[in-house]
C-alpha angles and dihedrals in degrees: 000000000000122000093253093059086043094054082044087053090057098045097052090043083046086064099052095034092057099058095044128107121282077224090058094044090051088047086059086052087048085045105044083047092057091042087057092057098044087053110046104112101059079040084063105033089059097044085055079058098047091043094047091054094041087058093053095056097055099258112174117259093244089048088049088049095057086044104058115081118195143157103297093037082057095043091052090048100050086050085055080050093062097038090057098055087044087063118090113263109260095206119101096018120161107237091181142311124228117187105225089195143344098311093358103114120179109193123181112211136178126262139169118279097230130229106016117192110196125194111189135161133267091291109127089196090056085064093049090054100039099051089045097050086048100057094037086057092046095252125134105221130209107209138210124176136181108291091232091060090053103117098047086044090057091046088052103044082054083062096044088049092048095048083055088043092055090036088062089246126133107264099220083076081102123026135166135239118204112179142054086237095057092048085053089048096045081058097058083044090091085138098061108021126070100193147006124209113197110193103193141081124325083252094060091038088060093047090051088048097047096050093051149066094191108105111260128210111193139207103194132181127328104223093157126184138219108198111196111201133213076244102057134122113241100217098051097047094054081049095046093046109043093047090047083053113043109015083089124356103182095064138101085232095061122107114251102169130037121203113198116185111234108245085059097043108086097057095032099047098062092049092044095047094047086057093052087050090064092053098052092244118147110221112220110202138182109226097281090058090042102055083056101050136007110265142146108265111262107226123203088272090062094066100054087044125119100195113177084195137103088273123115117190115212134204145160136217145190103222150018082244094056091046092052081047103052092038087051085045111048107011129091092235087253107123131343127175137180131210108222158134096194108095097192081056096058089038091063090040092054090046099052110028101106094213132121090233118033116171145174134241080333135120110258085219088077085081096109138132093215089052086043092068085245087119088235134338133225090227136304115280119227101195130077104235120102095334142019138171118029104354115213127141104328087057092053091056134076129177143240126208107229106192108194122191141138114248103322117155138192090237080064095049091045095045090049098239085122127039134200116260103180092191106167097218122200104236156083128272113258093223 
């Protein structure tokens, strides 16, 4: 089938799936769950494919490591499964109501976005998330995944159709792209598709948002910080910054650069690095930190890397002012945090971070959408239009404004025989 009947497909499945039952949708999710287990072991079977050939090709070993589903990896995300059906719909909510004039209620109400097109890395599970959230927020979805998870995605996408296809919902609600042509062909694709979401580097976002006319929503780089203050607690620091580092190296929510105030510097730079050598990671420091502990010299390009890797770039600074510099400067607005006890310091570090996450003494892996109570996420935006942060339901939702009278008319309104009222009423539209 060629990308222009597929985009027809979900637009046609979009139409049925919107007006559907939050208790259907939740039976696809119960549906897709108990599909996976029954599977798994073609699941399996088709991920040790997809892996083999990865690691002869020379995939990094992080890469390989977010590739790879398993037992456990299935287990989480059919949790996440279940979690997801036990949220409220979020379809159909009343935002709020406004009375125009006496009877003439205008309610706003949420509604699906449409067609979604999603391009995310080589990450079976994401698969798994973002064709779950879609069809719990009403929305078809158009996937592509990376190339060298091919053969688990196809396997997967066999176990979302059939969930539909139980449900009693069109099964073009998911498809799957496979190939970089038919990415090429969905974004030509601005009469049939509402939305695209690019997972990736900021390099491969703007190439999505330069060859189409389709509204993109990206989620950029994670180049995520640790800034450890003069008013830090050791302890805490050493704890903040060794989880956001090496509890997974291969996420957007992992550290990649650590800023230590100098006063600090001196007595917090030789533990920490002794714990990063432990873990196999290569620090990467500018000469102060240098001049502390043995690393590699950081050049200008380290800063504004997102390694996924087992690299930590280190430098220090002088300042606060310097830190919130350097993180507006050089991050992707994904996840900041500061280590400290001074509360007008993280005050001033909260105010001007420009991030969508900006946290204190704790791990920047904690930017999740499962951890955020969302039930999963497609990704986290890094913009600031329509969503940021971790995007799970609520992001996949817009709204409609339903206004609901009983012969009003503007004549009325202009003559005066009927005057505004503006009243702000406390309940839910009636259609």
């Amino acid at each position: 089938m060629n990308l222009s009947s597929m985009a027809s497909g979900a637009r046609d499945a979009f139409y049925t799936l919107s007006v559907s039952s939050g208790e259907t949708r939740n039976l696809v999710l119960k549906y897709f769950s108990d599909l996976l287990q029954e599977n798994r072991d073609g699941i399996f079977a088709a991920n040790r494919e997809d892996l083999a050939e990865a690691e002869a090709s020379g995939l990094a070993a992080p890469l390989l490591s977010r590739l790879k589903l398993d037992r456990e990896k299935l287990d989480h995300v059919c949790d996440g499964l279940r979690s997801l059906a036990s949220l409220k719909d979020p379809v159909g909510e009343t935002v709020f109501c406004h009375e125009i004039t006496e009877g003439l209620k205008l309610y706003r109400v949420t509604c699906p976005i449409g067609v979604i097109g999603i391009i995310f890395e080589s990450r079976p599970d994401a698969l798994i998330q973002i064709s779950s959230l879609a069809i719990k927020s009403g929305n078809a979805a158009l996937l592509k995944g990376g190339r060298e998870a091919l053969r688990t995605n196809q396997e997967l996408i066999r176990c979302v159709r059939g969930a539909l296809r139980r449900a009693g919902l069109p099964e073009d609600t998911a498809q799957l792209l496979e190939t970089r042509e038919d990415v090429a062909s969905m974004l030509k694709e601005d009469d049939k598709i509402d939305l695209i979401i690019p997972r990736g580097s900021n390099a491969f976002v703007r190439y999505i948002m330069d060859n189409s006319r389709i509204p993109v929503l990206g989620h950029a780089d994670g180049i995520c910080h640790v800034y450890v203050d003069a008013a830090a607690d050791p302890a805490t620091a050493l704890k903040v910054a060794l989880d956001s580092k090496v509890q997974n190296l291969a996420v957007c929510n992992a550290e990649e650069t650590l800023l230590v105030h100098e006063k600090i510097a001196a007595s917090f730079l030789p533990e920490f690095a002794g714990l990063l050598e432990k873990h196999g990671v290569e620090i990467r420091g500018d000469e102060a930190v240098r001049a502390i502990i043995p690393c590699v010299p950081a050049t200008e390009e380290d800063w504004r890397t997102e390694y996924l890797d087992a690299i930590l770039s280190i430098r220090i600074v002088p300042s606060l002012e310097a830190a919130i510099e350097h993180i507006n400067r050089y991050g992707s607005h994904h996840t900041d945090c500061i280590v400290t006890t001074d509360e007008n310091s993280a005050r001033e570090f909260f105010s001007r971070v420009d991030s969508a996450g900006v946290y204190l003494n704790v791990s920047t892996r904690f930017a999740d959408g499962f951890v955020y109570g969302l039930g999963a996420e497609v990704g986290i935006a890094t913009g600031k239009l329509h969503a940021r942060g971790p995007m799970g339901l609520d992001g996949l939702t817009t709204y409609k404004y339903k206004l609901i009278g009983h012969g009003q008319t503007m004549a009325e309104i202009k003559s005066g025989a009927l005057k505004y009222t503006h009243r702000v009423l406390d309940e839910k539209c009636p259609l």
